[in-house]
N, C-alpha and C positions, 0 to 999 in steps of 0.2 A: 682727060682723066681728072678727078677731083681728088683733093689730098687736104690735110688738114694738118697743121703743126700748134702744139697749143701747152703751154704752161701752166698744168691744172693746179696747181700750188697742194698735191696730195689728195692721194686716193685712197685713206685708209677709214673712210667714214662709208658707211653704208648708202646715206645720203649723197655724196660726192660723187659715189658709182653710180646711181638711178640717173642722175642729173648729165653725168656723160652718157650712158646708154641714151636715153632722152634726145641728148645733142647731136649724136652722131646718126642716130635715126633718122631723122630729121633733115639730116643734112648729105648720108649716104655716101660717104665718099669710099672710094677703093684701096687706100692708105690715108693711114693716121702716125703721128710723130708727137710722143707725150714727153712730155719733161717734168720733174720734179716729183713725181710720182709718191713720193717718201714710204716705201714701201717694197718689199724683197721680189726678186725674182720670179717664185711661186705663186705668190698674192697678183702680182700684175699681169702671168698668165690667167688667172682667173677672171681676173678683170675683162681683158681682151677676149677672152672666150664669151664672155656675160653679155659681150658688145657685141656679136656674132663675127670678129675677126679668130678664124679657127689657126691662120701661122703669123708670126710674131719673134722677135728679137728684142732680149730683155736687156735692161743691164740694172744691177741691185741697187737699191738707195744705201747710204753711207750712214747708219741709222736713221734720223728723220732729214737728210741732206740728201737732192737729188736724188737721182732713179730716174730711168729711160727706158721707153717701151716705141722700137717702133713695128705697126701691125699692118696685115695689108687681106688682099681676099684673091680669091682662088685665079680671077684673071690675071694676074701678074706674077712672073716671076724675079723673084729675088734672090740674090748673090750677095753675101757678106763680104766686106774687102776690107774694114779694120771698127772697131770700136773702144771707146775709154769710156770714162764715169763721164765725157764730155761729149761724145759724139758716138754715131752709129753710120756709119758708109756704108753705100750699097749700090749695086750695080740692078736695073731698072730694066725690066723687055716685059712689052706691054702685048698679050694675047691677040693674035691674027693682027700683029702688027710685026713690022722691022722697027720700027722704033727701038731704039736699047740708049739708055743714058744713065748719068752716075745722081744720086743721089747722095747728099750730108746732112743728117739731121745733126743740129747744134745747139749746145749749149754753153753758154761762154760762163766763165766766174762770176759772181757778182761780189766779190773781195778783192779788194784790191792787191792784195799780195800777191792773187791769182791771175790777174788780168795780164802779164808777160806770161804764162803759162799759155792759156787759151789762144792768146796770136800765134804764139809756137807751135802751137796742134794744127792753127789751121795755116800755116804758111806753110809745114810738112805735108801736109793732106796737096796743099797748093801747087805742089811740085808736078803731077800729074795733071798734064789739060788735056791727055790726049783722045776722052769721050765730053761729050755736052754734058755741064756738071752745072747744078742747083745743091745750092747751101739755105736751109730756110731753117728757121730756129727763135731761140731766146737769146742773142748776142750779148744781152745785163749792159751794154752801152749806146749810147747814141752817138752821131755824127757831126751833128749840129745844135748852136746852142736853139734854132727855134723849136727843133724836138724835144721840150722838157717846158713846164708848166709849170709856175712856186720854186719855193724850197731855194735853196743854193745853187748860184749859178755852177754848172759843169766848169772843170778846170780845161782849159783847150789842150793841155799835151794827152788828157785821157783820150780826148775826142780826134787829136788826131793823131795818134799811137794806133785807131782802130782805121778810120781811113787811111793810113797808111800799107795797113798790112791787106786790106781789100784792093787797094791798085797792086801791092805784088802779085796777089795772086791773080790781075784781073779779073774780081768779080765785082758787078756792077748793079746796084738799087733794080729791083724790076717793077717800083711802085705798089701804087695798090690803089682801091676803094673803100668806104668807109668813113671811120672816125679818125681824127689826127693822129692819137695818139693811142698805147696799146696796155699800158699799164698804170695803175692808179691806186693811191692810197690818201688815207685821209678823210675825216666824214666833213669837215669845216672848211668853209672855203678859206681861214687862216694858215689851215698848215694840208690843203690839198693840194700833191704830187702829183704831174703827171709827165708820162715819157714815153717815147716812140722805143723799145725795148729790141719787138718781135719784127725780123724781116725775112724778105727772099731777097738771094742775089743769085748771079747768076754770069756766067762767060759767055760769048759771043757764042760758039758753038750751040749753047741750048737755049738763047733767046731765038736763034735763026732756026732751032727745030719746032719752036712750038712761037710762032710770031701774035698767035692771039691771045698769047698767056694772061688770066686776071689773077690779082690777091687781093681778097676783100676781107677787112678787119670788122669780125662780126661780134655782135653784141653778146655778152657772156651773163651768168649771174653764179658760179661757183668760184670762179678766181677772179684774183687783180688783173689777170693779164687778158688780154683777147684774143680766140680763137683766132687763126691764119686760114682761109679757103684759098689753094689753090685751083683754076680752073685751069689746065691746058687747052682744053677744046670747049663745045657748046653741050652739055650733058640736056637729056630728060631723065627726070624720076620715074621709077615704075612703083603704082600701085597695087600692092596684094588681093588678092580673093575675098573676101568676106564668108566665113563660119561663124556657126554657133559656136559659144564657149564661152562660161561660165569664167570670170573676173572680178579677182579680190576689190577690186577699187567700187565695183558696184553696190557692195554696201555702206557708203558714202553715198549716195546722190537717194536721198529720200524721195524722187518723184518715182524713180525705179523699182524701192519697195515697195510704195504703194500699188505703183500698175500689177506687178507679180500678185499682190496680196489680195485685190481686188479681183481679180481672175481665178483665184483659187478659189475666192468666199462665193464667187458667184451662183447661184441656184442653180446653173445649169452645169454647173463641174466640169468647165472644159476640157481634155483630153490635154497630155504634154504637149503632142505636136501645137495647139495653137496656144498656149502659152509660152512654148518656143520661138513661134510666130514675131509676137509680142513682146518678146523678148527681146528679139534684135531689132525688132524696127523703132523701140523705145532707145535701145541701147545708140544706133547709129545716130538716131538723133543728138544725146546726151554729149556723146563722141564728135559731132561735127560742130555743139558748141561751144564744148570745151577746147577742141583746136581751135577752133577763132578767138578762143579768150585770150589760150598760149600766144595765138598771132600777132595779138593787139597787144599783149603786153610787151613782146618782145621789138616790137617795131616803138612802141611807147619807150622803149629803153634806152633802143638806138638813136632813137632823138634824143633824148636827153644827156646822153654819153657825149654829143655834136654840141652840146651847148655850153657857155662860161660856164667856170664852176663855182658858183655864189651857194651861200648855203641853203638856200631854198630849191634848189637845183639838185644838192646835193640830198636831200633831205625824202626828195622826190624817187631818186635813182633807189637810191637803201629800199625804198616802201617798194618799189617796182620788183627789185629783185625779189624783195621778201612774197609778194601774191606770186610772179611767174617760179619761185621755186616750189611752191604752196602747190600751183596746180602741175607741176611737173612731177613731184611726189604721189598725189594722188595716182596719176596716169601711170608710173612705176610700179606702182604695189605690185602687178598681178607678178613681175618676174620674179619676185621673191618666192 
């Protein structure tokens, strides 16, 4: 099963939701785990609906502070067992399977006043090992000082105030692939941040259910933070149908009007059906090369995410995000 936990830093721009409908497409997973949402209960079902997850567990942002959505699709069923403005627990049974495990989506303080609070949640939560239990989240601290990049060294009793409260509750790194680090600010390699933020942990029980578990930290372009892929098992992606159907974004790509408009002017006045014709087979084309563009830029990302952060590197990253959000937009229009 694939899952996704990802710290969109707000979803209240129209743009921010094309760009996760986009992501999640693309990426197809059967549960997703949003944090910081900044944005009401209401609004972030819509959201989730837009995404085509039709059931979902909200929790409201604190005006432009947090907000939790976690959404899933019709394979799976779900059990609420507790939620705060910090987490969303849930008990997990996966279609034509026995499988059944606990789930905790997390969000830890990123204020210091708050960070005794958040150990408290989850050494409460911790008290219960008696299903296979995954905590995957935004924790807002690291473990170690080589998980952090610039900026001010971490003070050691923050870092190990948080390892300490993951040996109580026995939950243990389940790694990942990727890039080092999962969060980032800064355009200058002078005062560029970076930090291992976003993890999966997990207790013996649900490493030994699912032993070929990956988490791969994938390249983002609408927040600082980077999407979470969980993989349980080896998934395929299924590809849709092909129809005709007319698409706002089509009037953007001028080879497109002209092929239509050439076809209409023609002396011999073709019939709809073969301008229909023409229509998609222009269309699939325009479409398979605009996913290889999205492809290249988003692999162009990820490599540069993997590299020192010098400012020509940095300078790099901004421009990339800016073309892959450019044609991510495009390719959104029509659900508007």
């Amino acid at each position: 099963m694939k899952s996704i936990s990802w710290n969109v830093c707000g979803l209240g721009s129209l743009r921010a939701t094309r760009r996760l409908r986009y992501f999640l497409k693309q990426q197809n997973p059967r549960m997703v785990f949003l944090m910081k949402t900044k944005i009401d209960k209401q609004r972030i079902e819509r959201v989730r609906r837009g995404c085509g997850f039709l059931n979902g567990i909200e929790v409201s942002a604190d005006g432009s502070r947090g907000g939790l959505c976690l959404a899933w699709k019709e394979a799976l069923d779900v059990t609420l067992r507790s939620l705060s403005k910090n987490h969303i627990d849930v008990m997990i049974k996966e279609e034509n399977s026995n499988l059944e495990w606990r789930f905790t989506g997390f969000y830890g303080s990123p204020y210091f006043n708050g960070k005794s609070e958040s150990w408290n949640l989850l050494r409460k939560l911790g008290e219960d090992q008696s299903q296979p239990w995954l905590v995957k989240g935004d924790f807002n601290e690291i473990m170690y000082t080589f998980e952090k990049s610039g900026g001010v060294p971490r003070e050691d009793k923050r870092m190990e105030a948080f390892r300490e409260v993951l040996e109580e509750c026995q939950l243990e790194d389940i790694g990942y692939s990727g890039v080092w680090f999962t969060w980032e600010k800064g355009n200058f390699a002078n005062n560029n941040i970076r930090k291992r933020l976003d993890r999966g942990v997990a207790i013996d029980k649900w490493r030994s259910l699912f032993p070929t578990h990956k988490i791969f930290h994938l390249p983002h372009s609408i927040s600082d933070h980077c999407p979470l892929l969980l993989n349980t098992e080896d998934e395929n992606t299924q590809v849709g149908n092909t129809h005709f159907k007319f698409e706002a974004w089509w009037i953007t790509e001028e080879l497109l009007e002209k092929e239509i408009r050439d076809c209409w002017e023609s002396k011999y006045r073709p019939n709809l059906r073969e301008t229909e014709e023409a229509t998609i087979k222009l269309r699939c084309s325009i479409k398979v090369k605009r996913a290889g563009l999205k492809k290249k830029l988003t692999k162009e990302l990820e490599e540069l995410m993997a590299k020192d952060s010098d400012d020509d590197t940095i300078v790099r990253i901004i421009s990339t995000r800016v073309d892959l959000n450019m044609e991510i937009d495009r390719d959104e229009i029509y659900w508007e």
